[in-house]
PDB file of N, H, CA, C and O in Angstrom:
ATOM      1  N   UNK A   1      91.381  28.745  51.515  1.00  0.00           N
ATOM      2  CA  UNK A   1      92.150  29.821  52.116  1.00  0.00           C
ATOM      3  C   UNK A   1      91.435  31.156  51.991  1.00  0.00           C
ATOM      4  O   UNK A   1      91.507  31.851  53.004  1.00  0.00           O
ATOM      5  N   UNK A   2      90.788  31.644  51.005  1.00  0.00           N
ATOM      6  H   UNK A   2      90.730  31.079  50.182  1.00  0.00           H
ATOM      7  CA  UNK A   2      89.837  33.054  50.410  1.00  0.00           C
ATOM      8  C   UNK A   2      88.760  33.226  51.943  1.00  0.00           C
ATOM      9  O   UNK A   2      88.561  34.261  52.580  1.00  0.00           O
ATOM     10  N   UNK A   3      88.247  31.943  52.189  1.00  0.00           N
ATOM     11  H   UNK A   3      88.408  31.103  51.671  1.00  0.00           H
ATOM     12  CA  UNK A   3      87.410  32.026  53.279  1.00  0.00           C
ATOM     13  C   UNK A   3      88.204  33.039  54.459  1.00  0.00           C
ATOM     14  O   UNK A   3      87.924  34.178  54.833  1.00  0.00           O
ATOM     15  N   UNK A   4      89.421  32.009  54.902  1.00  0.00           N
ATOM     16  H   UNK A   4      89.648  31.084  54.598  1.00  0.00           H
ATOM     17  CA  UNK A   4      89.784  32.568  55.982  1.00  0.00           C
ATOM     18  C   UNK A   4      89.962  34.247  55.861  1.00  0.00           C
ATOM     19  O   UNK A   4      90.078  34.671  57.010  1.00  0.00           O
ATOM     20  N   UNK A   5      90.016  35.210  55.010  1.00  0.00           N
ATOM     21  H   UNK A   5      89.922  34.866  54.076  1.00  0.00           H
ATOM     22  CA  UNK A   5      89.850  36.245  54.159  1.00  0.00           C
ATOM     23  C   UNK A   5      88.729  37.048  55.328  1.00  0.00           C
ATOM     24  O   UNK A   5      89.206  37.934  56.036  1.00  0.00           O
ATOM     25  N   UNK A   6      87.879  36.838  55.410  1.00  0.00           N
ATOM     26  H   UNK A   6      87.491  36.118  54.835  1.00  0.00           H
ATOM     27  CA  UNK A   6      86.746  36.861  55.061  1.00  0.00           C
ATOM     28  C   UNK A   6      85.992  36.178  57.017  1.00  0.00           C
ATOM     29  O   UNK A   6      84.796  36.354  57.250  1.00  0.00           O
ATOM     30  N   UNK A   7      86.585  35.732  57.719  1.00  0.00           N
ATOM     31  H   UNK A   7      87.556  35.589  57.531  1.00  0.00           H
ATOM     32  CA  UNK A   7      86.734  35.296  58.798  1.00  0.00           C
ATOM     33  C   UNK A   7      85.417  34.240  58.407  1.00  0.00           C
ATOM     34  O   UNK A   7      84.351  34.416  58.996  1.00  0.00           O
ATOM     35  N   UNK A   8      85.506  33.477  57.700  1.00  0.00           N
ATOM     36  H   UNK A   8      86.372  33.334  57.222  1.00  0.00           H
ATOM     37  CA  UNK A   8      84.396  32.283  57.780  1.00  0.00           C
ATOM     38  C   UNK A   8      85.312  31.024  57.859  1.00  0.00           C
ATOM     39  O   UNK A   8      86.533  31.142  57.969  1.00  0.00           O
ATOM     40  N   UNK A   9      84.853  30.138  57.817  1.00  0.00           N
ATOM     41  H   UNK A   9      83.861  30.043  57.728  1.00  0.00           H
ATOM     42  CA  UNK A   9      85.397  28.560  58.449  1.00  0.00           C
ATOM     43  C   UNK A   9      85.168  28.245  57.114  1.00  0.00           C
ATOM     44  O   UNK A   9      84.588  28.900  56.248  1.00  0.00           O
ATOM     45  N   UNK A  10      85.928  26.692  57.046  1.00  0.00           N
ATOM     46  H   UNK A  10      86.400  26.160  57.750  1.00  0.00           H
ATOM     47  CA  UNK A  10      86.323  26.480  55.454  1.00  0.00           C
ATOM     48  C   UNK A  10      85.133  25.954  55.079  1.00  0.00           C
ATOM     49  O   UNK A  10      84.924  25.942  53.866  1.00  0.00           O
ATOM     50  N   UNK A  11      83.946  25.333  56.092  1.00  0.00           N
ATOM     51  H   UNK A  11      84.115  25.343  57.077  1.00  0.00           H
ATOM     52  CA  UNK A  11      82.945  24.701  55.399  1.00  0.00           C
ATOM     53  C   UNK A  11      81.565  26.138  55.090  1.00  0.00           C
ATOM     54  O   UNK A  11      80.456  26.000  54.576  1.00  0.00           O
ATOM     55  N   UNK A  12      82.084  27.147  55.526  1.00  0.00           N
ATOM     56  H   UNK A  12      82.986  27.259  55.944  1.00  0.00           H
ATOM     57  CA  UNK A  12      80.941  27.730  55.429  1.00  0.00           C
ATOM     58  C   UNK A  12      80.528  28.331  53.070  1.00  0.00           C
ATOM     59  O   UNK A  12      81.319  28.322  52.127  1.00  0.00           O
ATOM     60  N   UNK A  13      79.184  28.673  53.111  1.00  0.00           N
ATOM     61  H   UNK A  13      78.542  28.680  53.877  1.00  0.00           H
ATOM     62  CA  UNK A  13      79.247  28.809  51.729  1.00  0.00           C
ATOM     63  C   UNK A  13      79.586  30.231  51.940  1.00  0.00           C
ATOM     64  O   UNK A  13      79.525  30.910  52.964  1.00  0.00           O
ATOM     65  N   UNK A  14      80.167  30.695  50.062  1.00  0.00           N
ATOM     66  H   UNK A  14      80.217  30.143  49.230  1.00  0.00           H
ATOM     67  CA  UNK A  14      80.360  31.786  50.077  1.00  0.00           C
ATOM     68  C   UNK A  14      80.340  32.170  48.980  1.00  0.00           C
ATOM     69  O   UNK A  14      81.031  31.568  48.158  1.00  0.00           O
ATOM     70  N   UNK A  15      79.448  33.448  48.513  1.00  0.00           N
ATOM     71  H   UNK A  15      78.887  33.937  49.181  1.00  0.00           H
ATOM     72  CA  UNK A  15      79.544  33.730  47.117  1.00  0.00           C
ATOM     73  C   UNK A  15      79.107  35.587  47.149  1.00  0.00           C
ATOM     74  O   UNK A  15      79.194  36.120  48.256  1.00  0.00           O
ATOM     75  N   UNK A  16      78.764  36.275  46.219  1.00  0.00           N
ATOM     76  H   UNK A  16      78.694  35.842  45.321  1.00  0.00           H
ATOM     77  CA  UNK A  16      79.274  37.425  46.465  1.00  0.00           C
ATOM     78  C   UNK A  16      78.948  38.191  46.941  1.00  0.00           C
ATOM     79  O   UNK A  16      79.707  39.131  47.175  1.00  0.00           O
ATOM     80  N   UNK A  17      77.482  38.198  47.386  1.00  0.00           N
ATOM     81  H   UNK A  17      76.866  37.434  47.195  1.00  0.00           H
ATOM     82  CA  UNK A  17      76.583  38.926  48.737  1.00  0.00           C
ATOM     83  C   UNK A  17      77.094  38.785  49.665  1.00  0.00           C
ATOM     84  O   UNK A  17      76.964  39.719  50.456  1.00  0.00           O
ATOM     85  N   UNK A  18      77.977  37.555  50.139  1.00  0.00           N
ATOM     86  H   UNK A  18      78.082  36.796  49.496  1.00  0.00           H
ATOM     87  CA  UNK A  18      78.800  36.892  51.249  1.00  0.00           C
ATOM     88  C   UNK A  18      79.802  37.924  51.388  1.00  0.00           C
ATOM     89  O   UNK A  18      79.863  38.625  52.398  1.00  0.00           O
ATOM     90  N   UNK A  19      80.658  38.049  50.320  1.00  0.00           N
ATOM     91  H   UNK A  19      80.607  37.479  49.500  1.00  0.00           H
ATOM     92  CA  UNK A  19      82.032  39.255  50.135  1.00  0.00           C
ATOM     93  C   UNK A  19      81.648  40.298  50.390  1.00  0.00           C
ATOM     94  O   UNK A  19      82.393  40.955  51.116  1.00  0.00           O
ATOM     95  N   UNK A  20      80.698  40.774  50.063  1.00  0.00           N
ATOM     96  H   UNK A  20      80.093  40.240  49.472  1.00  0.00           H
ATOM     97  CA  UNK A  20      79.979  42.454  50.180  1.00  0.00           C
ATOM     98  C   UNK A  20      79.478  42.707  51.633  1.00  0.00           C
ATOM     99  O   UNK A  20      79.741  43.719  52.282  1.00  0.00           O
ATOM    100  N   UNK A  21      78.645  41.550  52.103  1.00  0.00           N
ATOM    101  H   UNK A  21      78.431  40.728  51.575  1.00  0.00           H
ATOM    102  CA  UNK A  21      78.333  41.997  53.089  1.00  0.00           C
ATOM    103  C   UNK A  21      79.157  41.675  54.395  1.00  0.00           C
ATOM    104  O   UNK A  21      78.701  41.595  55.536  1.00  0.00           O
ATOM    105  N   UNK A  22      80.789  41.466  53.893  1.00  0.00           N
ATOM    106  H   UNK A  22      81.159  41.531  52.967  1.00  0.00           H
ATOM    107  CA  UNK A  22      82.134  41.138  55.152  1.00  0.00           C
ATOM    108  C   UNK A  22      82.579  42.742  54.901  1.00  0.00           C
ATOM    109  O   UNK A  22      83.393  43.114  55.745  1.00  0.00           O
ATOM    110  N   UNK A  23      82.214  43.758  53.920  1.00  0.00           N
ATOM    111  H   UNK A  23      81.553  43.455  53.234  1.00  0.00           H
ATOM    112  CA  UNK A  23      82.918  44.952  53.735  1.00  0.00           C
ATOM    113  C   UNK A  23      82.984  45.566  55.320  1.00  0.00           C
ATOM    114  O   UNK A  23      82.092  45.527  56.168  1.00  0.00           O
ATOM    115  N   UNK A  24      84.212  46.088  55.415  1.00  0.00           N
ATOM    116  H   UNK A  24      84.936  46.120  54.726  1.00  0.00           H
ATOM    117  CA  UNK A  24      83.882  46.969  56.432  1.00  0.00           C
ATOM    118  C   UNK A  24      83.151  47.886  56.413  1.00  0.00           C
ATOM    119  O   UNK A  24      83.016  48.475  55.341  1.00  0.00           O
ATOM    120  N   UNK A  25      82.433  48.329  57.562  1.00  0.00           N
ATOM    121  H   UNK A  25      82.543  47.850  58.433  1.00  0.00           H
ATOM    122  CA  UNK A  25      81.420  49.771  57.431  1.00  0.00           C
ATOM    123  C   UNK A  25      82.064  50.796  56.748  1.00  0.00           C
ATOM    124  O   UNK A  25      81.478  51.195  55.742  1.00  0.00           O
ATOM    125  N   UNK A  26      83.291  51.412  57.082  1.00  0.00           N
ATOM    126  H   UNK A  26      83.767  51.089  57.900  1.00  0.00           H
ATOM    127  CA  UNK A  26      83.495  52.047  56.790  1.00  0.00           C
ATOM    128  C   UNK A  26      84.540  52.342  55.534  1.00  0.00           C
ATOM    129  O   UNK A  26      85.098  53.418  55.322  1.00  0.00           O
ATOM    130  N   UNK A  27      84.631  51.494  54.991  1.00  0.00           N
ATOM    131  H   UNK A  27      84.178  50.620  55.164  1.00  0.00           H
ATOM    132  CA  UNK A  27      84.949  51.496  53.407  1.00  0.00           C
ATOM    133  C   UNK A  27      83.936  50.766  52.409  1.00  0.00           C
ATOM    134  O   UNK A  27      84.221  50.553  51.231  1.00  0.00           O
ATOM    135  N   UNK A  28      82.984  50.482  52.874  1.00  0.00           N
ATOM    136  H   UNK A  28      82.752  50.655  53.831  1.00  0.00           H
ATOM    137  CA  UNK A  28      82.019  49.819  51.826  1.00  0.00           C
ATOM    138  C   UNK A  28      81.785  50.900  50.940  1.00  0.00           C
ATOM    139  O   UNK A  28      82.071  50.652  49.768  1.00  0.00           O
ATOM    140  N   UNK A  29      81.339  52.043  51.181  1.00  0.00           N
ATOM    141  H   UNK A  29      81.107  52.245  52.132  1.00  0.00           H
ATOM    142  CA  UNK A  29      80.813  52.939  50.358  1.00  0.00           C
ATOM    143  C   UNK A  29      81.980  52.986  48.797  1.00  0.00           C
ATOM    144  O   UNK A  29      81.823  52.772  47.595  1.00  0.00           O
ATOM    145  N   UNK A  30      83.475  53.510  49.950  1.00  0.00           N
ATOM    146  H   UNK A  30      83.603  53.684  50.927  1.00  0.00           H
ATOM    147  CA  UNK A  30      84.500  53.908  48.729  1.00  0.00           C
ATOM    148  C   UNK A  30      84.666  52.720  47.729  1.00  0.00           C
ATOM    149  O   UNK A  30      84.847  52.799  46.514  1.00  0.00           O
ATOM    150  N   UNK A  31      84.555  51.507  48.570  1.00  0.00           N
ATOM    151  H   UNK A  31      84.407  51.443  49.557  1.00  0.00           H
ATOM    152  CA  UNK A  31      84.826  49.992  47.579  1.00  0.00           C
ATOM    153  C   UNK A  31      83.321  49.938  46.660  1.00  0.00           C
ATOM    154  O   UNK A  31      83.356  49.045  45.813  1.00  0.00           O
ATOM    155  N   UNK A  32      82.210  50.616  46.681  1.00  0.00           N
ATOM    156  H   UNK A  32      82.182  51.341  47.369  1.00  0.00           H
ATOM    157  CA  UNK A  32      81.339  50.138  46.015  1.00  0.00           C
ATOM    158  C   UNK A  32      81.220  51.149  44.908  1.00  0.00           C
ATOM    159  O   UNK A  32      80.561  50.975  43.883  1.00  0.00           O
ATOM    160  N   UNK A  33      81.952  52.272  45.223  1.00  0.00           N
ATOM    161  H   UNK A  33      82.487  52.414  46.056  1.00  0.00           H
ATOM    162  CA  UNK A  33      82.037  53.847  44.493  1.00  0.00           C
ATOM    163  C   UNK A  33      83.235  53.147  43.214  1.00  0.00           C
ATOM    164  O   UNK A  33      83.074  52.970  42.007  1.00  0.00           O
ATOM    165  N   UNK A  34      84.431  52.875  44.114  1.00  0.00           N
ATOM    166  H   UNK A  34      84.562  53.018  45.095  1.00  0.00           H
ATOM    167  CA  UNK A  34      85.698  52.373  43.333  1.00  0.00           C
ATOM    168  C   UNK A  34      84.969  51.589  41.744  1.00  0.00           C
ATOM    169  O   UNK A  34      84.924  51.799  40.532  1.00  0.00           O
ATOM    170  N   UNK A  35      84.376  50.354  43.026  1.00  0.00           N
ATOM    171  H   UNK A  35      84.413  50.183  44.010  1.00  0.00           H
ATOM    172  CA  UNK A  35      84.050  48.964  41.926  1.00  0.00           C
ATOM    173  C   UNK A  35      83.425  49.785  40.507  1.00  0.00           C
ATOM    174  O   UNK A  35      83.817  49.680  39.344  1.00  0.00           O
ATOM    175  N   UNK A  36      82.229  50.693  41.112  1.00  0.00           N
ATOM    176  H   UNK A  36      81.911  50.778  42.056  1.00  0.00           H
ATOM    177  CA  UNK A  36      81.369  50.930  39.810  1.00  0.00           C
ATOM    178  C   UNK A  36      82.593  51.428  38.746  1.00  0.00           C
ATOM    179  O   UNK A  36      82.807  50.912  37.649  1.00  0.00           O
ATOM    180  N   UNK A  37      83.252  52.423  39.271  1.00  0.00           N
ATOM    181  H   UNK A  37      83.078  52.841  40.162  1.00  0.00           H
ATOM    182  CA  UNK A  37      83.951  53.487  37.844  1.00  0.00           C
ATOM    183  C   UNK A  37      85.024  52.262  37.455  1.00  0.00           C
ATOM    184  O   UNK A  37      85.630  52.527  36.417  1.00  0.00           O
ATOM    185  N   UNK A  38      85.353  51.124  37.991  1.00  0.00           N
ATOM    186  H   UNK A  38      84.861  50.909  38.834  1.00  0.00           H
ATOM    187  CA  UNK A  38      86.603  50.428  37.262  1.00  0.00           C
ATOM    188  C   UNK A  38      85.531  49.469  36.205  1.00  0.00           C
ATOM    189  O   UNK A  38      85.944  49.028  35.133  1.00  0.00           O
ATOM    190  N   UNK A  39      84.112  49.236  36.699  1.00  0.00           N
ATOM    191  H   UNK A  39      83.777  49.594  37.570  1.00  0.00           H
ATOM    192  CA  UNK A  39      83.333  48.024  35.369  1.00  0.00           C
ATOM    193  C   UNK A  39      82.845  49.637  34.344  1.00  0.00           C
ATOM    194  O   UNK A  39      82.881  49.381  33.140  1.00  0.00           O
ATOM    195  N   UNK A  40      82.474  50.973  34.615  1.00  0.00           N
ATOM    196  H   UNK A  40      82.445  51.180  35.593  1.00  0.00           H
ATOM    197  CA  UNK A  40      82.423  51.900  34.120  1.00  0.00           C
ATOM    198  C   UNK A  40      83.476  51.975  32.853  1.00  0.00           C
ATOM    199  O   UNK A  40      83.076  51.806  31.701  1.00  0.00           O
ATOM    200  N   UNK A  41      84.555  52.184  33.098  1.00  0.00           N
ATOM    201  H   UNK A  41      84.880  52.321  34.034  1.00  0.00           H
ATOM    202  CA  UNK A  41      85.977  52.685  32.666  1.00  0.00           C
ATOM    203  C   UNK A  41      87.256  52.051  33.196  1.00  0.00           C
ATOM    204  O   UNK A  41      88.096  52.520  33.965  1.00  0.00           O
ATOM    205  N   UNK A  42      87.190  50.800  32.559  1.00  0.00           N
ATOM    206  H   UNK A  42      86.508  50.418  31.934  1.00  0.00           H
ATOM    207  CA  UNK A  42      88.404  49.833  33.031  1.00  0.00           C
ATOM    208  C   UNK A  42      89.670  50.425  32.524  1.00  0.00           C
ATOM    209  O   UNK A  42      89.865  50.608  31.323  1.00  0.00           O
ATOM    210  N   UNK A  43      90.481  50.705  33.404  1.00  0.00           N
ATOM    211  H   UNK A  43      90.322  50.557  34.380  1.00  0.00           H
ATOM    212  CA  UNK A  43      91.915  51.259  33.702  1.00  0.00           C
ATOM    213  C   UNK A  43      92.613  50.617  32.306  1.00  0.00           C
ATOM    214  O   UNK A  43      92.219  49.487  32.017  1.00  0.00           O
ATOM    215  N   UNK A  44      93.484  51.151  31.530  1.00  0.00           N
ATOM    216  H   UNK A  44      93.805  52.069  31.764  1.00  0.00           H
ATOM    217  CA  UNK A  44      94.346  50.803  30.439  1.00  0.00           C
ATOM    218  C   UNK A  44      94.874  49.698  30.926  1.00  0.00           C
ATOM    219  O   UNK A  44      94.729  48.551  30.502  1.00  0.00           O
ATOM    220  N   UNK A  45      95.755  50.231  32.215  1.00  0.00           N
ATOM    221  H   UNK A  45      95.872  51.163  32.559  1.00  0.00           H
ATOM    222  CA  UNK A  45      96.929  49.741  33.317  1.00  0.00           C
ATOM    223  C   UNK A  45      96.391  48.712  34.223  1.00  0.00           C
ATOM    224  O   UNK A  45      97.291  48.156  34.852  1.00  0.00           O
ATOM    225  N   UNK A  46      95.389  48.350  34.447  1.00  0.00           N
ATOM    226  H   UNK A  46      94.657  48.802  33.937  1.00  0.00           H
ATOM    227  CA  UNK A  46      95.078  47.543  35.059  1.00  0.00           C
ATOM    228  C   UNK A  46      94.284  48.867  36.479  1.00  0.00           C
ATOM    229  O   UNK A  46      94.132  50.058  36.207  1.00  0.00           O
ATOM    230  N   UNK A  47      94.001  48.411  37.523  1.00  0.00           N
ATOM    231  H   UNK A  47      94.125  47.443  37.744  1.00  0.00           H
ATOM    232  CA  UNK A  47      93.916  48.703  38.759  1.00  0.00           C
ATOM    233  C   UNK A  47      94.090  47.854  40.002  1.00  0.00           C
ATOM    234  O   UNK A  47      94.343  46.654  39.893  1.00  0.00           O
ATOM    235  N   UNK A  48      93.958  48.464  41.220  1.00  0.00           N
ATOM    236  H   UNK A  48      93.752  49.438  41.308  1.00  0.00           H
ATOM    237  CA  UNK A  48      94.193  48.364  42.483  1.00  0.00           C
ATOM    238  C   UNK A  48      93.337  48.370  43.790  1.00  0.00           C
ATOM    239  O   UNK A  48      92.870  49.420  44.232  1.00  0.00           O
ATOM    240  N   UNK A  49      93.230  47.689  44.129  1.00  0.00           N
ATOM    241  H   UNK A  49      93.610  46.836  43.770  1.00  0.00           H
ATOM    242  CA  UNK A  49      92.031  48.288  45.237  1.00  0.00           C
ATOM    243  C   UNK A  49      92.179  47.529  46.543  1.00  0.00           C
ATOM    244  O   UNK A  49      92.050  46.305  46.532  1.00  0.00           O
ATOM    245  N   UNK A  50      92.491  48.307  47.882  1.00  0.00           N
ATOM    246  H   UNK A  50      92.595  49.301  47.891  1.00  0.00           H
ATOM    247  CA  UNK A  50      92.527  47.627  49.214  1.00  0.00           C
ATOM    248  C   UNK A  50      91.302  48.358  49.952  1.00  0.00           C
ATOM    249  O   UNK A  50      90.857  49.498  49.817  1.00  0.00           O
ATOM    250  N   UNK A  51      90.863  47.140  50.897  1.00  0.00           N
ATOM    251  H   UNK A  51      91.225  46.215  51.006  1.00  0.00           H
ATOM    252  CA  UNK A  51      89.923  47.326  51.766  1.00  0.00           C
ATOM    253  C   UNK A  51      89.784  46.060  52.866  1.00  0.00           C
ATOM    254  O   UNK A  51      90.172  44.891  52.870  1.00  0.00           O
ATOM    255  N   UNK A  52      88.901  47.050  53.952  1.00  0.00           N
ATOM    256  H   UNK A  52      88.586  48.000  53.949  1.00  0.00           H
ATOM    257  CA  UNK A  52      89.155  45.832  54.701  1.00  0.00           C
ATOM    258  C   UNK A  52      87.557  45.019  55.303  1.00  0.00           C
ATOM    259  O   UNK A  52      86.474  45.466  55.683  1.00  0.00           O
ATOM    260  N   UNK A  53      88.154  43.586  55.125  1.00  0.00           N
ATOM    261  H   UNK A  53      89.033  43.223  54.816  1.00  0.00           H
ATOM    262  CA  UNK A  53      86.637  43.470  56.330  1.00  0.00           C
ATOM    263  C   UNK A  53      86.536  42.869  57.316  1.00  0.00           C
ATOM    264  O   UNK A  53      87.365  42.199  57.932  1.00  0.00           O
ATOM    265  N   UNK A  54      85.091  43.174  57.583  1.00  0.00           N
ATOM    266  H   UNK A  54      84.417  43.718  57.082  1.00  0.00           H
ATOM    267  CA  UNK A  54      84.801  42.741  58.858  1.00  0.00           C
ATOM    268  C   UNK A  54      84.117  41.301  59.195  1.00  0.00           C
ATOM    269  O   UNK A  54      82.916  41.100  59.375  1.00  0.00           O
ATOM    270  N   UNK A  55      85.221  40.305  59.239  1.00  0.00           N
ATOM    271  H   UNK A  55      86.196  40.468  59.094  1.00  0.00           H
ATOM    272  CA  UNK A  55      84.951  38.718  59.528  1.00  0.00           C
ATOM    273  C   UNK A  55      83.408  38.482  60.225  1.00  0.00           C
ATOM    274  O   UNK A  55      82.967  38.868  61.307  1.00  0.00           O
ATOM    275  N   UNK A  56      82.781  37.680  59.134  1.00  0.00           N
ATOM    276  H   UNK A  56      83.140  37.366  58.255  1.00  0.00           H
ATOM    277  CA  UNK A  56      81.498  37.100  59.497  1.00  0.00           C
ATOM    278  C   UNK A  56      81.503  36.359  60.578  1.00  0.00           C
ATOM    279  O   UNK A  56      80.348  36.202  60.974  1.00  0.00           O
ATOM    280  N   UNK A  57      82.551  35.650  61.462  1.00  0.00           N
ATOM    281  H   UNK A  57      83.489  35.777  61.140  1.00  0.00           H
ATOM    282  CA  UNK A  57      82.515  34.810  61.802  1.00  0.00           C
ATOM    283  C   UNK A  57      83.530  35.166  62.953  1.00  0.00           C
ATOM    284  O   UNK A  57      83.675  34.446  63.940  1.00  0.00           O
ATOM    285  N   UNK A  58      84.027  36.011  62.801  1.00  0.00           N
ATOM    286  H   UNK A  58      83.909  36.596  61.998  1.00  0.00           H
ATOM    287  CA  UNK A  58      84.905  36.731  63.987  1.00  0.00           C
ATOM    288  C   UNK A  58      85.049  37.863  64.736  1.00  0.00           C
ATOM    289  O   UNK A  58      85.365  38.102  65.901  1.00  0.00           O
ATOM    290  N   UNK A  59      84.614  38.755  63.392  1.00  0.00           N
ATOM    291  H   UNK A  59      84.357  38.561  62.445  1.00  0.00           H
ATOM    292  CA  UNK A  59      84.205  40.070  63.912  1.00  0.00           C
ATOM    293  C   UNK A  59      85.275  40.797  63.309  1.00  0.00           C
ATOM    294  O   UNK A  59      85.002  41.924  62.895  1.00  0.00           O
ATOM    295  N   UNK A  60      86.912  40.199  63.128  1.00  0.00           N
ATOM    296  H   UNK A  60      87.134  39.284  63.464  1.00  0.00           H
ATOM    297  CA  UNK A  60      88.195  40.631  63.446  1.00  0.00           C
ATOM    298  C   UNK A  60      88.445  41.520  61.833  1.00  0.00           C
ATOM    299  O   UNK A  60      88.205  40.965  60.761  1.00  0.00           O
ATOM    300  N   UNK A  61      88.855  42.668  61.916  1.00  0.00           N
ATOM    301  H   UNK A  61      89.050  43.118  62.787  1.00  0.00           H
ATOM    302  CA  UNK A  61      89.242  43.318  60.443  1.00  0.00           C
ATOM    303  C   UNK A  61      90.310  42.806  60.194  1.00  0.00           C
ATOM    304  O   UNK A  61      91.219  42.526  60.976  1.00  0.00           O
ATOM    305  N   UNK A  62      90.217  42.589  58.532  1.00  0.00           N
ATOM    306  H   UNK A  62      89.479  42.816  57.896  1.00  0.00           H
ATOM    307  CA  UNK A  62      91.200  42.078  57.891  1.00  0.00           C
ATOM    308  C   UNK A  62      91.542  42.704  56.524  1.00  0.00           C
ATOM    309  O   UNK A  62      90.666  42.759  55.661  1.00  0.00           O
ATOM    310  N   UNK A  63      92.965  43.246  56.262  1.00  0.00           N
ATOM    311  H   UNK A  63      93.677  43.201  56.963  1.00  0.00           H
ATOM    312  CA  UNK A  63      93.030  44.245  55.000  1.00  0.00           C
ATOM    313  C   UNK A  63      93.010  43.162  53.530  1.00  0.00           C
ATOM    314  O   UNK A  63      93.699  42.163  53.735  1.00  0.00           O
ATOM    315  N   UNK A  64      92.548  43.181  52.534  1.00  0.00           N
ATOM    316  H   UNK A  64      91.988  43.993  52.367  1.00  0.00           H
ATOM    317  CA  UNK A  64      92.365  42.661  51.355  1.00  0.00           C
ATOM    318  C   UNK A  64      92.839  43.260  50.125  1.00  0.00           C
ATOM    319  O   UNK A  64      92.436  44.401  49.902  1.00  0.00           O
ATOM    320  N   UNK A  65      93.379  42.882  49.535  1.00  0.00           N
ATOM    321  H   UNK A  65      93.706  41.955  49.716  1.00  0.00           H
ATOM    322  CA  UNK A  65      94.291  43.607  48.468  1.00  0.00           C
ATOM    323  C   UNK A  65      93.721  42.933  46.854  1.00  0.00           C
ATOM    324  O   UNK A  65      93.876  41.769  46.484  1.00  0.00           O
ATOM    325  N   UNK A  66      93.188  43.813  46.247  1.00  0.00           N
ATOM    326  H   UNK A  66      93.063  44.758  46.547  1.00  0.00           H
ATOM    327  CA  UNK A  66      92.625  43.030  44.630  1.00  0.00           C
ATOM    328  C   UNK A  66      93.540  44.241  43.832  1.00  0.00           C
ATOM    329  O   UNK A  66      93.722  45.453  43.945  1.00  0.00           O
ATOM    330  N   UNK A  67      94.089  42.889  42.772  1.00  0.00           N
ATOM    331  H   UNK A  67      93.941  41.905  42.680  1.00  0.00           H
ATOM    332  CA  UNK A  67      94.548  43.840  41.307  1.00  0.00           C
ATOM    333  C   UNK A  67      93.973  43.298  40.273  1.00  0.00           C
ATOM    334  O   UNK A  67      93.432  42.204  40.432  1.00  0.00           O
ATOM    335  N   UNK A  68      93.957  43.889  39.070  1.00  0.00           N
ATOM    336  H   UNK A  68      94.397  44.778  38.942  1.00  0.00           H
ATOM    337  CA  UNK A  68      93.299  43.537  38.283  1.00  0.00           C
ATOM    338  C   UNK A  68      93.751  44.016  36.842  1.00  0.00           C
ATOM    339  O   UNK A  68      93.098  43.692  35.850  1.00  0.00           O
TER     340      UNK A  68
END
């Protein structure tokens, strides 16, 4: 199901160059800015982070929601 995420087909491989490079253009930067300061200074509370991407395999944006 993570695939379909991600607009790839269930047989395709996927690992985390795969995830990074489905970022949308135009939030990759803030999601790669975000990522650093949360492995930096992990939140007491946990954190949050939405973004969307852009299906390898479709093209089609899709919003993604991580907590942690």
């Amino acid at each position: 199901m993570a695939k379909s995420f991600f607009g790839l087909p269930p047989e395709a491989e996927m690992d985390e160059e795969t995830v990074w490079n489905t970022l949308h253009p135009d939030d990759r930067e803030g999601v790669m800015r975000r990522m650093e300061e949360i492995i930096q200074t992990p939140p007491d509370d946990g954190y949050s982070l939405e973004y969307r991407t852009a299906g390898l395999g479709d093209g089609k944006p899709r919003w993604i929601g991580r907590a942690g």
